[in-house]
N, C-alpha and C positions, 0 to 999 in steps of 0.2 A: 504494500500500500504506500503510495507517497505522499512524504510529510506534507500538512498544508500551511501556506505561507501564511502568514500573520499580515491583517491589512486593519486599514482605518477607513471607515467609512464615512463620506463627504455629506450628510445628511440635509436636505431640503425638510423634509417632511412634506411632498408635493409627489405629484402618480409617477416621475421620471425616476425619480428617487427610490420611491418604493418597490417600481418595478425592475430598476439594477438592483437594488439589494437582494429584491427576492431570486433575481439570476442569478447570483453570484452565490447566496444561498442554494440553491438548488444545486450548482456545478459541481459546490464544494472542493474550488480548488483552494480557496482561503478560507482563514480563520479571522472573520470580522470581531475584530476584541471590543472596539468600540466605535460607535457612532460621533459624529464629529460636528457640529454649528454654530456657526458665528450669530453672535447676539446683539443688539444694537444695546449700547449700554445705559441708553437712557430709558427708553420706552419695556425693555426685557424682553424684548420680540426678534425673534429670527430675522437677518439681515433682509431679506426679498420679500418671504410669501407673508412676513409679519404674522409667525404665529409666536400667543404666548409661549414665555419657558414652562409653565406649568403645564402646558397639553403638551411640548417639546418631550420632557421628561418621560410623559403619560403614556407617547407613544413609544422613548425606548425601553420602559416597562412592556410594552404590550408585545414589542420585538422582541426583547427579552437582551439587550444587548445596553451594556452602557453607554453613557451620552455623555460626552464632553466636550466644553462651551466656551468659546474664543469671544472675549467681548470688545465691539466696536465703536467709535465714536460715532458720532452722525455724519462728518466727513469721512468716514472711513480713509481716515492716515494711520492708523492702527493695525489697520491690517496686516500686510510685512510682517511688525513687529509681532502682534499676537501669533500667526502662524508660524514663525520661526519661532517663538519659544515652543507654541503644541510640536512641533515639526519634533524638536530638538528630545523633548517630555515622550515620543513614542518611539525616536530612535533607543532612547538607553533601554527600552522592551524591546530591541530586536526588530521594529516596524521599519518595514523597508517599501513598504505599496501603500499608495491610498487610492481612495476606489471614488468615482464620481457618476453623474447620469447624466452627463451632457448627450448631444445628438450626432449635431453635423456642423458645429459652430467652430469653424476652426480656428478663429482668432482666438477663442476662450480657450480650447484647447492646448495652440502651443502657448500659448501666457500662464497655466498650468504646468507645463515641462520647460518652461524657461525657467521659473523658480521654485520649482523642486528638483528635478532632475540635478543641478549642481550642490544639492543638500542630500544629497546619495537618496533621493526618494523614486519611485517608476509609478507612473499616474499609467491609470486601471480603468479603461470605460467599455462596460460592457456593451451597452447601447449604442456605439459608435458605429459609423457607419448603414443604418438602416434608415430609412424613410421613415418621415411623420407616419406613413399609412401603414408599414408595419410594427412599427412603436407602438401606433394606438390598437391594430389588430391582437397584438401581444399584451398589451394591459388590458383590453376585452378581456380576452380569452383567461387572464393571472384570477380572476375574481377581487381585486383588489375595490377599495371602493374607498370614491375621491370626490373631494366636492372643491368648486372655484369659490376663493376668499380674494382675490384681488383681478378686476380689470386696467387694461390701459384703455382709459374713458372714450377717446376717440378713437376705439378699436372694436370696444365691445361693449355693453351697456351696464347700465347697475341692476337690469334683470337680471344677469347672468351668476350674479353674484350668488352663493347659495347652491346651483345648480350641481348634479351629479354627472360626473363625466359618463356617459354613456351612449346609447345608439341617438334615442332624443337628440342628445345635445349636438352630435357630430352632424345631426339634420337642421340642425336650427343655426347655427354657425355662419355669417355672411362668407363671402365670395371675398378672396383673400387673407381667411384669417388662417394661417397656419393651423392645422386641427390640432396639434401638441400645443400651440403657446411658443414654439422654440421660438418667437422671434418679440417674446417677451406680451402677448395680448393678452394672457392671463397665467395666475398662477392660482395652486391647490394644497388641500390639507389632503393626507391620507387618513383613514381611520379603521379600514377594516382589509380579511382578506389579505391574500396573498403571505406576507412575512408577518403579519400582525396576529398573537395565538387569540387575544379575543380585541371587542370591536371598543373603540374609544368614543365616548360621549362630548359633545361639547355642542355649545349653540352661540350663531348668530345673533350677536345683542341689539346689532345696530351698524348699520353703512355710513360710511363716511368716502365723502370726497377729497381728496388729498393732491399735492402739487410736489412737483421736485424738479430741480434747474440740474441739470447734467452740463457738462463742457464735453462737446461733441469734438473728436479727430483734429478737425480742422478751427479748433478752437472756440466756435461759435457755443454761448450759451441758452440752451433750447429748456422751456419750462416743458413738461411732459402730466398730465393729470391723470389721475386712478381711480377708481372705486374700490374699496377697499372694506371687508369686514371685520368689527371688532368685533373678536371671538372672545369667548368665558368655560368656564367648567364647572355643566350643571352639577 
């Protein structure tokens, strides 16, 4: 039998997420020791899909796997540094992989293997290489179950907010939106299914409309609006 490599799991808590983990569980060519998320240090919300740390937690109870939590500023200028200290905290375990669920984004990609790959790490994407259509045919098929907590407002609406990723949805979805989100039109909670042994509870308290100024490539600064749910644990 051969050993299996010890990795660190890059966790969203979002269906792209969940359904690399659940592959790479399944392959079982690695031993995910821990789950991995950056946290915004003010709000206590995951960097993107802004879910609380308290359903964070809840869900790597439910995976059954630890969760360990890089906190960020609201600029995230932190980052670097927090990730090279985690970097550094799973090297002295032996951790030589970490495992993420990007698609087909290859900017994010090698900006992933430009700073790690010189800190002795090898970035792990299962997902890599397949179409949105069979990503999402493969999360069908996982029984995972994923609901959308954040739109980008001029993408998709604050209906969508809420909604369960499923055949519905993939039907109801305008004419250009990526049906994954790969190109950022919405993002997801996981809660059930697939790598999760029972199902996690939480509810929608309330939508909020939200704003954020990026500095795009070419310098220009572009505000960008969201809908966005504040989630709780009933």
């Amino acid at each position: 039998m051969t050993k299996r490599k010890k990795a660190v799991f890059n966790w969203s808590g979002g269906k792209d997420s969940s359904l690399a983990l659940f592959k790479i569980l399944q392959e079982d060519q690695f031993e995910v020791v821990s789950l991995l998320t950056t946290i915004n240090e003010e709000t206590h919300t995951s960097s993107i899909h802004s879910i609380p740390l308290v359903l964070l937690k809840k869900q790597a109870e439910r995976v059954g796997i630890p969760l360990y939590t890089v906190s960020l500023s609201r600029d995230h200028i932190s980052y670097e540094t927090g990730m090279t200290k985690a970097i550094e905290h799973f090297k002295i375990k032996g951790i030589k992989h970490f495992i993420f669920g990007d698609i087909f984004l290859a900017d994010v990609k090698s900006y992933r293997e430009s700073k790690l790959n010189p800190l002795g790490i090898e970035v792990i994407e299962p997902l890599w290489g397949l179409s949105s259509t069979e990503v999402m045919h493969e999360f069908l098929k996982s029984g995972i179950q994923s609901k959308i907590i954040v739109t980008q407002a001029d993408k998709l609406g604050r209906e969508f907010i809420g909604k369960e990723i499923n055949q519905d949805f993939l039907n109801s979805i305008p004419h250009g939106i990526d049906m994954c989100g790969e190109n950022g039109e919405y993002h997801t909670i996981s809660y059930g299914g697939g790598p999760f042994h029972t199902k996690l509870d939480f509810e929608i308290k309330k939508i909020n409309k939200i704003s954020y100024t990026f500095k795009m490539d070419d310098g220009e600064l572009k505000e960008f609006e969201y809908w966005q749910a504040d989630l709780s644990n009933p």
